[in-house]
Backbone as numpy.savetxt, mean C-alpha at the origin, in Angstrom:
# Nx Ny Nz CAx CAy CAz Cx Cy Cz
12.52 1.56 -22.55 11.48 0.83 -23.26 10.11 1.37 -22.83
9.07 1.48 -23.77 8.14 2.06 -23.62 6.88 1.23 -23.10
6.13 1.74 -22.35 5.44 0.18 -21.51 4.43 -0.53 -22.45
3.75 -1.21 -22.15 3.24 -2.10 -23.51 1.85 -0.98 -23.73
1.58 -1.08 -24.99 0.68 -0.90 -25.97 -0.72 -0.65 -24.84
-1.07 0.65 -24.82 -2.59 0.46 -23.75 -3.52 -0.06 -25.00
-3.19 0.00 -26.01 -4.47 -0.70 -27.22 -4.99 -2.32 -27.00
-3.73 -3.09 -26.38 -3.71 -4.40 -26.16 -4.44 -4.64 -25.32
-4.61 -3.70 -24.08 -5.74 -3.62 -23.14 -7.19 -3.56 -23.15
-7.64 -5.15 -22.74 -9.65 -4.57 -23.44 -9.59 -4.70 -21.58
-9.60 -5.04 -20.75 -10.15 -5.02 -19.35 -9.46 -4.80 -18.63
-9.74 -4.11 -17.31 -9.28 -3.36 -15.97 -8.49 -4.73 -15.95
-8.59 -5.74 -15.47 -7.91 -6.99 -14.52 -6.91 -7.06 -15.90
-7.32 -7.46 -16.98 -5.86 -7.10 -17.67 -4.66 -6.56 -18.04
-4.60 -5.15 -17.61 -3.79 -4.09 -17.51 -3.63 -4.10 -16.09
-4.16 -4.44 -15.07 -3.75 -4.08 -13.68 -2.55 -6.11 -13.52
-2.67 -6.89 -13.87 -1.98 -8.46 -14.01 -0.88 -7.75 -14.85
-0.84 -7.08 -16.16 0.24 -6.51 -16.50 1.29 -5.64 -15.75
0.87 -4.38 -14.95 1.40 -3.98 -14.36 2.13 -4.75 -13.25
1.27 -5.51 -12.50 1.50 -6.24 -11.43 2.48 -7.50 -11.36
2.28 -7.87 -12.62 3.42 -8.94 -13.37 4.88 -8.15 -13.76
4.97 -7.06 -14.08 6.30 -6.49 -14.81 7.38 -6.37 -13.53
8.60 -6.75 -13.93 9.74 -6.75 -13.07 10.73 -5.68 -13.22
10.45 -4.67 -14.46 11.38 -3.60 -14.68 10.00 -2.45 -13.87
10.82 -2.07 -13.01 10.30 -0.87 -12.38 9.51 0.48 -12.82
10.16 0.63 -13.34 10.02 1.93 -14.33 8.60 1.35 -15.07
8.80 0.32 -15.72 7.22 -0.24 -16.58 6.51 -0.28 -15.58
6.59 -0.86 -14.45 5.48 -0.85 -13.87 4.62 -0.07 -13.14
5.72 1.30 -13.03 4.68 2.56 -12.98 4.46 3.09 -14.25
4.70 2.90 -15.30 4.03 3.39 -16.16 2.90 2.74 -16.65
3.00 1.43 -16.76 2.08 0.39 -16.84 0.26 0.92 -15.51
1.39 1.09 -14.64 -0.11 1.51 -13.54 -0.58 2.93 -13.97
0.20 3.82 -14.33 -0.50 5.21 -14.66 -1.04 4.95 -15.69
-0.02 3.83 -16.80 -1.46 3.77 -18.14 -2.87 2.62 -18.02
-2.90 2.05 -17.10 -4.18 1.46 -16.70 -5.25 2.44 -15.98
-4.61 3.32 -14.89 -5.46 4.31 -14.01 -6.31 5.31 -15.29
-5.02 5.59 -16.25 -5.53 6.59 -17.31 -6.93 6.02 -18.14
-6.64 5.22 -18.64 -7.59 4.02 -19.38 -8.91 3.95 -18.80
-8.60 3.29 -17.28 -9.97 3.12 -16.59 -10.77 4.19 -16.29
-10.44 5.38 -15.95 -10.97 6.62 -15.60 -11.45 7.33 -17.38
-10.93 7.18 -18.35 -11.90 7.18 -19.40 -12.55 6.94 -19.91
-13.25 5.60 -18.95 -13.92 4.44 -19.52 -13.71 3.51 -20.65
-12.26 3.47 -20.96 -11.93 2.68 -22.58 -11.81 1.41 -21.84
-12.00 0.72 -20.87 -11.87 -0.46 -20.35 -13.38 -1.21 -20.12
-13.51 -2.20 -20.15 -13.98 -3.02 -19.39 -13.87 -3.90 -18.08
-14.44 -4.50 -17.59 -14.31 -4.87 -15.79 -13.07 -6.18 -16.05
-13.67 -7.09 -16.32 -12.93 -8.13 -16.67 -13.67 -9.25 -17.76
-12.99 -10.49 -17.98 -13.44 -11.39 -19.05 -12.94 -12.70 -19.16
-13.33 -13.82 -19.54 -13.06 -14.95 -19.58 -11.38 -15.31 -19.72
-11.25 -14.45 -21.20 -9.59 -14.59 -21.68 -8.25 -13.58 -20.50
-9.24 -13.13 -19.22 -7.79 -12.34 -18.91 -6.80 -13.26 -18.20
-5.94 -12.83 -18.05 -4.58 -13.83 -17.61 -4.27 -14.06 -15.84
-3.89 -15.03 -15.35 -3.94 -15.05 -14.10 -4.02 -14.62 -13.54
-4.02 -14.09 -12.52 -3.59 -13.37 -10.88 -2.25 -14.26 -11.18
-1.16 -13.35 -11.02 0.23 -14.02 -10.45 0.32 -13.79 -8.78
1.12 -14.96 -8.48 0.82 -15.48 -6.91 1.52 -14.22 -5.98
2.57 -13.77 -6.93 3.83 -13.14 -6.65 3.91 -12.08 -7.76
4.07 -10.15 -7.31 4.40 -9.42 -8.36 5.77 -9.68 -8.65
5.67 -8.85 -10.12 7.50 -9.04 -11.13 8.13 -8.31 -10.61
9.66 -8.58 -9.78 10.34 -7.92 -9.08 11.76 -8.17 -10.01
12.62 -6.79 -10.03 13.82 -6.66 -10.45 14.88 -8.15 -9.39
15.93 -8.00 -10.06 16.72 -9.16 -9.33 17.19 -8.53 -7.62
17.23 -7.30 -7.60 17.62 -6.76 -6.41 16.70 -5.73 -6.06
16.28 -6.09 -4.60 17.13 -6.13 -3.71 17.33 -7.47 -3.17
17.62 -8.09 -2.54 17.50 -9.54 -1.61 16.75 -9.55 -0.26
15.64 -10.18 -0.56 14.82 -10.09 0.44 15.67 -11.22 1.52
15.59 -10.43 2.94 16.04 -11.16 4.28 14.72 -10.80 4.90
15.41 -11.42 6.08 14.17 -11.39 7.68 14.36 -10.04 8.22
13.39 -9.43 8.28 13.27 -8.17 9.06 14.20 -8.02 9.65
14.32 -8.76 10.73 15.58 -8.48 12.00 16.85 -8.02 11.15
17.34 -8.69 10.50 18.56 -8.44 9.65 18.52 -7.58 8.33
17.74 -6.37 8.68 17.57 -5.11 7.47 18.11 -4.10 8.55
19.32 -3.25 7.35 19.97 -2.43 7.91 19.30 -1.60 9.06
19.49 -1.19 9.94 19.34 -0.21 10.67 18.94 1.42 10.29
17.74 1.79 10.58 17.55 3.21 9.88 17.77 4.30 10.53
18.11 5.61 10.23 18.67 6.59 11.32 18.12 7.90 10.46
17.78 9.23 11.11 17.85 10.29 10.75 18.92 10.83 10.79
19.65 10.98 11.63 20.97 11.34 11.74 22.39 11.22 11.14
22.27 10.30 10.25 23.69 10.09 9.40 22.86 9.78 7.90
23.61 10.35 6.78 23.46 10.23 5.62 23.02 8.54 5.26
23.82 7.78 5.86 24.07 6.04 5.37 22.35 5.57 6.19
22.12 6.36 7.08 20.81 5.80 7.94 19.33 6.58 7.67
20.14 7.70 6.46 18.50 8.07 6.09 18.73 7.54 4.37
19.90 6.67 3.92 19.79 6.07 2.48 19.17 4.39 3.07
19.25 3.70 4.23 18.47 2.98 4.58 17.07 3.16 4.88
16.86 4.33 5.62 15.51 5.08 5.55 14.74 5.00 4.27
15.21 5.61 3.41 14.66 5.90 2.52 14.30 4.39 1.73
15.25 3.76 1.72 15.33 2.56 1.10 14.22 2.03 1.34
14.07 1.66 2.67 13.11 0.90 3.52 11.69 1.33 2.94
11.57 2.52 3.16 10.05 3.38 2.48 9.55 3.54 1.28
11.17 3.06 0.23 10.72 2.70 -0.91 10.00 1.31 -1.21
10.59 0.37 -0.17 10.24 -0.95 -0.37 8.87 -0.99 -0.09
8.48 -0.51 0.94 7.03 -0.47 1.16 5.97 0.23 0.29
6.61 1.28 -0.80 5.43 1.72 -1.33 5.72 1.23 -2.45
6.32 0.47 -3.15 6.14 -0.62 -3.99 5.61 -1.30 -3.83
5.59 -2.13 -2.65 4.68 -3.36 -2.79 3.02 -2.65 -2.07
3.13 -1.14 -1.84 1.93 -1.17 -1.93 1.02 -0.55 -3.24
2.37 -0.66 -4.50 1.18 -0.34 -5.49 0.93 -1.73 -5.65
2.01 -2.65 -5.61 1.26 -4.05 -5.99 0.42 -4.71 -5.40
-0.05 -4.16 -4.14 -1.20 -4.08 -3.32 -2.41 -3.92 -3.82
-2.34 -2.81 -4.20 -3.63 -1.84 -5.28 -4.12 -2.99 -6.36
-3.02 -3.23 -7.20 -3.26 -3.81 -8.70 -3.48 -5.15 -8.05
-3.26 -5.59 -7.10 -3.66 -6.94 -6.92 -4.84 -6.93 -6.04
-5.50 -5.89 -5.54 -6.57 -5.86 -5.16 -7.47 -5.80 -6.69
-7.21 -4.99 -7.18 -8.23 -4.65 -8.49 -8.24 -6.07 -9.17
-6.97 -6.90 -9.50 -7.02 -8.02 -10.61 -7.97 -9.01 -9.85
-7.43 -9.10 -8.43 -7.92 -10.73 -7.54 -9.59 -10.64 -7.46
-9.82 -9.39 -7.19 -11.04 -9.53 -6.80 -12.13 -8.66 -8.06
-11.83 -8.57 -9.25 -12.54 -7.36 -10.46 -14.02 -8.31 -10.68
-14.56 -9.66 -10.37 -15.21 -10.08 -10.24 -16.17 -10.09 -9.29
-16.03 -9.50 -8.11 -16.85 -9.19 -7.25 -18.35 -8.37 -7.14
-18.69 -8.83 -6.37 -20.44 -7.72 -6.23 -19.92 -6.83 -5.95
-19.28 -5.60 -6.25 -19.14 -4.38 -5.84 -19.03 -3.30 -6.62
-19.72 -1.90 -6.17 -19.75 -0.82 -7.75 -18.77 -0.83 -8.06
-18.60 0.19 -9.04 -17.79 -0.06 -10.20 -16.52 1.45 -9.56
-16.93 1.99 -8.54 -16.57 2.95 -7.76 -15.37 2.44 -6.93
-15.89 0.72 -6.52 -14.61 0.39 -5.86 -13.63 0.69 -6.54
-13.70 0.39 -7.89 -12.42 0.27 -8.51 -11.45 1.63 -8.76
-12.86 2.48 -9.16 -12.06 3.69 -9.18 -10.69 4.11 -7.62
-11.39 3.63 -6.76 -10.89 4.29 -5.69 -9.89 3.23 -5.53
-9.55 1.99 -6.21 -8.32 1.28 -6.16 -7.43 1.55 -6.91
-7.87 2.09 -8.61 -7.08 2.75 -9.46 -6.47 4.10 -8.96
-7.10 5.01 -8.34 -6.78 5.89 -7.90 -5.39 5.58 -7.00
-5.76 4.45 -5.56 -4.47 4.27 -4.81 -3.45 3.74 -5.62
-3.50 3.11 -6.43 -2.64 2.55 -7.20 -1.73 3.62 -7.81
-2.23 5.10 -8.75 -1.72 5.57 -8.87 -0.42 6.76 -8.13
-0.99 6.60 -6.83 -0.43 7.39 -5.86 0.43 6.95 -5.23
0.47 5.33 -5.00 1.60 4.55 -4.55 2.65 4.69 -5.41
2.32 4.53 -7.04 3.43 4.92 -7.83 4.09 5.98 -7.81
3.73 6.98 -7.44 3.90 8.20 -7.89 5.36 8.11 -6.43
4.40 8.07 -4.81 5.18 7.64 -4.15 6.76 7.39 -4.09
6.39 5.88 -4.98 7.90 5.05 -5.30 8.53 5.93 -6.20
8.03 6.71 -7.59 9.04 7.00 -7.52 9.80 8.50 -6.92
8.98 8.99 -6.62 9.71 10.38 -5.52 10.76 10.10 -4.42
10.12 8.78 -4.07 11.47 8.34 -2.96 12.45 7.42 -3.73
12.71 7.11 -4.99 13.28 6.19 -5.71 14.23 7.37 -6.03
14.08 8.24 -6.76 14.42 9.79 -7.01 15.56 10.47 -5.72
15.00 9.86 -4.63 15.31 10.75 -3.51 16.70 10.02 -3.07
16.17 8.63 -3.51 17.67 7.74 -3.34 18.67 8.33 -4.19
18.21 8.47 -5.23 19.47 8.41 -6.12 20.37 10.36 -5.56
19.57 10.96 -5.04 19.91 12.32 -4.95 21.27 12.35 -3.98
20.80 10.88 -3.04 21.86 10.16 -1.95 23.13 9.48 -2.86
23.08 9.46 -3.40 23.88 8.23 -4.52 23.51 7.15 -4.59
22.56 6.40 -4.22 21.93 5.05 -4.05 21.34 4.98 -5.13
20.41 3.37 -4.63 19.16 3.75 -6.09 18.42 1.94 -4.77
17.14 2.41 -5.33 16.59 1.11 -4.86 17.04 -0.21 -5.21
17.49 -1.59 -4.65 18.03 -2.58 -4.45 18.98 -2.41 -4.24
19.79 -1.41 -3.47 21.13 -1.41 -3.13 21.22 -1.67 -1.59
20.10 -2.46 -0.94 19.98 -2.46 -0.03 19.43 -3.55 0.25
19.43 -4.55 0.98 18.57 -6.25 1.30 17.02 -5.45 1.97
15.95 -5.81 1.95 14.65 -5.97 2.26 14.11 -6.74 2.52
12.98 -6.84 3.35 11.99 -7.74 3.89 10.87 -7.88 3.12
10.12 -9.36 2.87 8.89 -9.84 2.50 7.46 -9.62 3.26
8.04 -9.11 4.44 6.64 -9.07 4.99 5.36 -8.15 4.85
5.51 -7.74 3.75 4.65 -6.77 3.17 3.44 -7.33 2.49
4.62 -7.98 1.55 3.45 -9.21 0.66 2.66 -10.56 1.22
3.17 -10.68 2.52 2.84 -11.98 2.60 1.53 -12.02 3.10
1.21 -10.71 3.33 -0.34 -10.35 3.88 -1.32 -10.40 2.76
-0.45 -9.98 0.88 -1.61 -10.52 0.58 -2.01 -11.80 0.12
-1.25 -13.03 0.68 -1.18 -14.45 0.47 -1.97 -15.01 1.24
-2.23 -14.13 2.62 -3.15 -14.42 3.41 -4.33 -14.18 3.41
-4.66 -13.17 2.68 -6.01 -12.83 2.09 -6.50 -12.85 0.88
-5.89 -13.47 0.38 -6.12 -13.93 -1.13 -7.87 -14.04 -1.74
-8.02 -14.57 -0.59 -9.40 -15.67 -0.26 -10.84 -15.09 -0.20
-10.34 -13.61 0.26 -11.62 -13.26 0.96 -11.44 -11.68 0.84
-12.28 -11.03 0.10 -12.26 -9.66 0.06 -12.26 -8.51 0.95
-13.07 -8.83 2.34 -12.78 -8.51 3.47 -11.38 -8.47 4.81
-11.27 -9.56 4.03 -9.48 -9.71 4.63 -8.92 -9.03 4.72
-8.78 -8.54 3.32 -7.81 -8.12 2.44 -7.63 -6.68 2.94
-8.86 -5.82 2.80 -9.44 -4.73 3.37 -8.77 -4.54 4.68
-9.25 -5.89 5.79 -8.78 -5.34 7.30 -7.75 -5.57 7.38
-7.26 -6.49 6.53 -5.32 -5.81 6.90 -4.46 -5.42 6.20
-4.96 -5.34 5.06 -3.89 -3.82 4.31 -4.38 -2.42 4.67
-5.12 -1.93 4.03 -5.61 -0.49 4.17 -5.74 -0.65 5.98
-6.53 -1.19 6.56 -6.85 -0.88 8.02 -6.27 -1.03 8.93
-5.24 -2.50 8.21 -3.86 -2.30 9.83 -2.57 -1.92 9.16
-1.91 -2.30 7.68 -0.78 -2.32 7.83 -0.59 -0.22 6.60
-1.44 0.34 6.06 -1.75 1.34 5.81 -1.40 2.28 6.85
-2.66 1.94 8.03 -2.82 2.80 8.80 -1.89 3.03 9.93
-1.32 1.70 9.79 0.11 2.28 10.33 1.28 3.41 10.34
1.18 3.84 9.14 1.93 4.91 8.48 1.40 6.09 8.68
0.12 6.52 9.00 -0.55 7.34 10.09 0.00 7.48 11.28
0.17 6.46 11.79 0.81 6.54 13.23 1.92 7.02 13.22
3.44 6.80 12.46 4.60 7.14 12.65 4.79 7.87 11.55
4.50 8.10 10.56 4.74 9.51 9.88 4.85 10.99 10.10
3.67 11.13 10.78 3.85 12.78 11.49 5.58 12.83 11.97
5.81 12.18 13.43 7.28 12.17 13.86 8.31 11.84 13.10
8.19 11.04 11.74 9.42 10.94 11.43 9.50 12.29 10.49
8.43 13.42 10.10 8.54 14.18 9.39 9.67 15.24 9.85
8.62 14.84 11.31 9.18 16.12 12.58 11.00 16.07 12.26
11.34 14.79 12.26 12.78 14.07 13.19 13.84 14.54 11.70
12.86 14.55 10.62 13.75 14.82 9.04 13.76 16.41 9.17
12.92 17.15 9.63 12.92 18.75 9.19 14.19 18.86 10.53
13.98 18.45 11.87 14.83 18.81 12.60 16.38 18.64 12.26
16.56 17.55 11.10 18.58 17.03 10.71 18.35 18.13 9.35
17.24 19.06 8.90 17.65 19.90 7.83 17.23 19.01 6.74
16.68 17.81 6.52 16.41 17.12 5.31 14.96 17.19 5.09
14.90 18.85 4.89 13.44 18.89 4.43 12.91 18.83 3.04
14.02 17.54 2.02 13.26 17.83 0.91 12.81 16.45 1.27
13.56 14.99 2.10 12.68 14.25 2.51 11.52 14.06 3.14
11.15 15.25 3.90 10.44 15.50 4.83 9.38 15.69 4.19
9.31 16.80 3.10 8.26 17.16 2.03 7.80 15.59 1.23
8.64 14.89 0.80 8.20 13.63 0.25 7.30 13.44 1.31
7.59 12.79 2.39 6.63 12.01 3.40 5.34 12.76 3.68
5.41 14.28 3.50 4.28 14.88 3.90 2.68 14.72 3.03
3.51 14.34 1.77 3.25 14.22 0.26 2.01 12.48 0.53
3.01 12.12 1.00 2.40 10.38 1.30 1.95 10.48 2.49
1.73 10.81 3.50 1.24 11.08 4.48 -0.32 11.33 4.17
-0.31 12.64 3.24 -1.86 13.07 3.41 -2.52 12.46 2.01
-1.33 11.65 1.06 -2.11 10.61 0.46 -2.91 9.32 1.06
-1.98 8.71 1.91 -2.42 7.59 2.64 -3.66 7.82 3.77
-3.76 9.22 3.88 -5.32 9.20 4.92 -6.17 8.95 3.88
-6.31 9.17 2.57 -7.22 8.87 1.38 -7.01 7.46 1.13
-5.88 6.85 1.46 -5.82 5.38 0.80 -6.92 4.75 2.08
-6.58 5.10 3.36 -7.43 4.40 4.55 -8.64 4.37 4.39
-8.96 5.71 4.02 -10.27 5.50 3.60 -11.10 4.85 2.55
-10.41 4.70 1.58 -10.99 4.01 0.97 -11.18 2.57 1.22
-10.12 2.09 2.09 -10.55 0.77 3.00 -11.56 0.62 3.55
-11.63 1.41 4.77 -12.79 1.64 5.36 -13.99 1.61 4.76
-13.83 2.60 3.84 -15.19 2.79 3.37 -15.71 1.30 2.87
-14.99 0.65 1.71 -15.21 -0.37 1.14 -15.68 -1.60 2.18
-14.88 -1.94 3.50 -15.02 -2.64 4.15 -16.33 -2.59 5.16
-16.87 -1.40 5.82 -18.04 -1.06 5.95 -18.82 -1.41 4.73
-19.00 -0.69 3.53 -19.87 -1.43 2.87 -20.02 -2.91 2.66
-19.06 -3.76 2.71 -19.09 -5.08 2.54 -19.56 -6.26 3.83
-19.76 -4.94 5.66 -20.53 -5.52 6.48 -21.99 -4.99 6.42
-21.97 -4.45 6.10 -23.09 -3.41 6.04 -24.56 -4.48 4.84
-23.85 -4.97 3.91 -24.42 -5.48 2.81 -24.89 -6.93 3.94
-23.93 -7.42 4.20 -24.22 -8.60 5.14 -24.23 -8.35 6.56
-24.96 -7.45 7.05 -25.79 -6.68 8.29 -24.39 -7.41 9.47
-23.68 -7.46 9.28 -22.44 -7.59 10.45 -21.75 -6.50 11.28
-22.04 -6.14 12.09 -21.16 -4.91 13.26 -19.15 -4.77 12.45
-19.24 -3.88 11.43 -17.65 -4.05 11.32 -16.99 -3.86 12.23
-16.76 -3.32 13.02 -15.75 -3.35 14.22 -15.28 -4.79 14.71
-16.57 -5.26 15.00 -16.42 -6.65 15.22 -15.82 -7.65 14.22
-16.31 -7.35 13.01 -15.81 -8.47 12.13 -14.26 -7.78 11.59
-14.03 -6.73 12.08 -12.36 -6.37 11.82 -11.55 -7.42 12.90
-11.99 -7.22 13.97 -11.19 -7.40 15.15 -11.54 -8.91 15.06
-12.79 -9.82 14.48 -12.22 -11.31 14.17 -11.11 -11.70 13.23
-10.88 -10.57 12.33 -10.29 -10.74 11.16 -8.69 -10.50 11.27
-8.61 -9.94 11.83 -7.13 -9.18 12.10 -6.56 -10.26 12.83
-7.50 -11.03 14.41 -6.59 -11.88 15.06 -6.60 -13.30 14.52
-7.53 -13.41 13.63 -7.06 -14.65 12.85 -5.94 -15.06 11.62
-5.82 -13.25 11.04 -5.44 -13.85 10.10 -3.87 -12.70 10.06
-3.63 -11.85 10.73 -2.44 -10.89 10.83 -1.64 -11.40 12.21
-0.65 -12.13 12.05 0.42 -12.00 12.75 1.06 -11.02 13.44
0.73 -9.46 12.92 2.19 -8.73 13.82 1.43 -8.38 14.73
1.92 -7.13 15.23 1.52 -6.29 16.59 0.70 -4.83 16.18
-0.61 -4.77 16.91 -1.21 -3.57 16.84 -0.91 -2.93 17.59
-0.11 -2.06 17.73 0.36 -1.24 18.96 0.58 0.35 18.64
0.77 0.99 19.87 0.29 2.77 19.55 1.82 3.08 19.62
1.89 4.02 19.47 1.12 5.10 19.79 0.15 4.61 18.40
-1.44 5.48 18.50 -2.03 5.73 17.12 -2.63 6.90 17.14
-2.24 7.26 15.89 -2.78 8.76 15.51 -4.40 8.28 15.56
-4.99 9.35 16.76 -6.38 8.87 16.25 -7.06 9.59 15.52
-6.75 11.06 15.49 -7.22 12.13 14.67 -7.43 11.87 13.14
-6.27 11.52 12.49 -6.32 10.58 11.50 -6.73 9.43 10.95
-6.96 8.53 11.86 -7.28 7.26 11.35 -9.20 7.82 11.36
-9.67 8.27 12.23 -11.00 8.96 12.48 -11.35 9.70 10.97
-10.55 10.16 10.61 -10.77 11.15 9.54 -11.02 10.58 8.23
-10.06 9.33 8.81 -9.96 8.35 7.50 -11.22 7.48 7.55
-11.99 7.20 8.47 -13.16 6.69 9.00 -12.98 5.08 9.87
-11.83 5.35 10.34 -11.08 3.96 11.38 -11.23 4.68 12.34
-11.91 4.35 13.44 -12.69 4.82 14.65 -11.70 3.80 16.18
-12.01 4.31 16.64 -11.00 3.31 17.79 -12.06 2.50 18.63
-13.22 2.08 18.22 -13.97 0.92 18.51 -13.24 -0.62 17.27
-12.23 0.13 16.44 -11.86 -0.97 15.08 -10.64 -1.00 16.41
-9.95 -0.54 16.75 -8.65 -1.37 16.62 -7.84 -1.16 18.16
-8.93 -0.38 19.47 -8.12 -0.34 20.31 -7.64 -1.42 21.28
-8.60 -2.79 21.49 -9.03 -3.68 22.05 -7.87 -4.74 21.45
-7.44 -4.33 20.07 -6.94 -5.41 19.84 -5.12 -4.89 20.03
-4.64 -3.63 20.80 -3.85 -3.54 21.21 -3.56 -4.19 22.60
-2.44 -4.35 23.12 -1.96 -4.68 24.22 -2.04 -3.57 25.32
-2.14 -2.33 24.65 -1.57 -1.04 25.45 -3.15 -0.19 25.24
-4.14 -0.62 25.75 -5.40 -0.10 25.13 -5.94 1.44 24.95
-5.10 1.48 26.42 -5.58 3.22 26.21 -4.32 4.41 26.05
-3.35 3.73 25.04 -2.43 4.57 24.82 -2.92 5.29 23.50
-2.09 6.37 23.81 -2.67 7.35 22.28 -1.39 8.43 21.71
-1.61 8.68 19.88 -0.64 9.46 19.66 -0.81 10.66 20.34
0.72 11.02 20.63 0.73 12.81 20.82 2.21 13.26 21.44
């Protein structure tokens, strides 16, 4: 089925609630590449009285079955069954981080901010898709296919927590739970070329040096948004993170990267346990 009509589309927050709403997969990367396409030609507008909710929750296929972390398969480089959990796992996450993207663009398309933010959200949006499906692809090369495997919620629930506040949102997607994938990507590239699975390896390398562009555009955005209201961001990350992110900031961290990305280790070393540990 062909994704809906981009003609039906008069505003960004309308086509990004579409995408973000659809539960067949496949539409909803096409749905996001035909919104990214749209907005970057300017045939859109920002938003408007008549657009349709923010849904609380994106449209998800019936499978996989979300469980508790603890009880998601076990992932391995080393055996076929532990890099189709691998893979699985990495698909789950870059799904819900296009619905990350589109629910950054829909929740907040009302905001004081240029019109640049958006580009650079349409942009991640499109790259998360692209992402899902290279490793969706990569499953099936295994014999799998995504939902053949139980998954965890804790992806999304960060953006339930920041719903509220545009800055939030910023310091803990793009700045903690993003930049995470900085940290352990390099090695798991290493750990895939070493078992010979270097066409997985090439995927990750692929998302790897996408996601130093996704960080940044956090950063950037989130600096501008202390910057406007003369606040030290470092500081107002590190109020933000321990109020409102539950997990663990912990290293190793690539700092070369996160630096590059413009996440400096005055943002996030203090709020480790292990302060002066570092990747390498």
């Amino acid at each position: 089925m062909a994704p809906a009509d981009p003609k039906l589309f008069v505003t960004l927050r309308q086509a990004a609630v579409s995408a973000l709403a659809e539960a067949d997969l496949d539409q909803k990367v096409a749905k996001t590449q035909a919104a990214t396409e749209l907005w970057f030609a300017r045939r859109l507008g920002l938003h408007a009285p008549t657009d349709p909710k923010v849904p609380s929750r994106p449209g998800r296929p019936d499978k996989p079955d979300l469980v508790p972390p603890k009880t998601v398969k076990r992932r391995s480089v080393h055996t076929d069954a532990g890099r189709i959990a691998l893979i699985h796992a990495l698909c789950h996450i870059e799904l819900n981080a296009v619905d990350l993207a589109l629910d950054i663009v829909a929740r907040f398309a009302d905001q004081r901010v240029p019109r640049s933010f958006f580009d650079g959200w349409m942009t991640v949006a499109f790259e998360e898709a692209k992402h899902f499906s290279l490793l969706s692809e990569r499953l099936k090369s295994f014999g799998s296919f995504y939902g053949a495997l139980p998954a965890h919620d804790g992806l999304w629930q960060a953006a339930g927590a920041t719903s509220h506040d545009l800055s939030a949102r910023l310091a803990v997607v793009p700045l903690i739970l993003e930049a995470r994938g900085l940290d352990v990507t390099p090695s798991l590239i290493e750990k895939l070329n070493e078992v010979g699975d270097e066409e997985t390896a090439a995927i990750l390398k692929i998302i790897y040096e996408d996601e130093k562009g996704h960080v940044a555009v956090g950063a950037k955005w989130f600096r501008f948004l202390c910057a406007r209201e003369r606040i030290n961001p470092a500081a107002r990350f590190q109020a933000l993170v321990r109020s409102l992110f539950h997990g663990e900031v912990k290293p190793p961290f690539n700092d070369l990267a996160r630096a590059e990305a413009g996440l400096t280790p005055s943002f996030y070393r203090t709020l480790s346990p292990l302060s002066n540990s570092s990747f390498g």
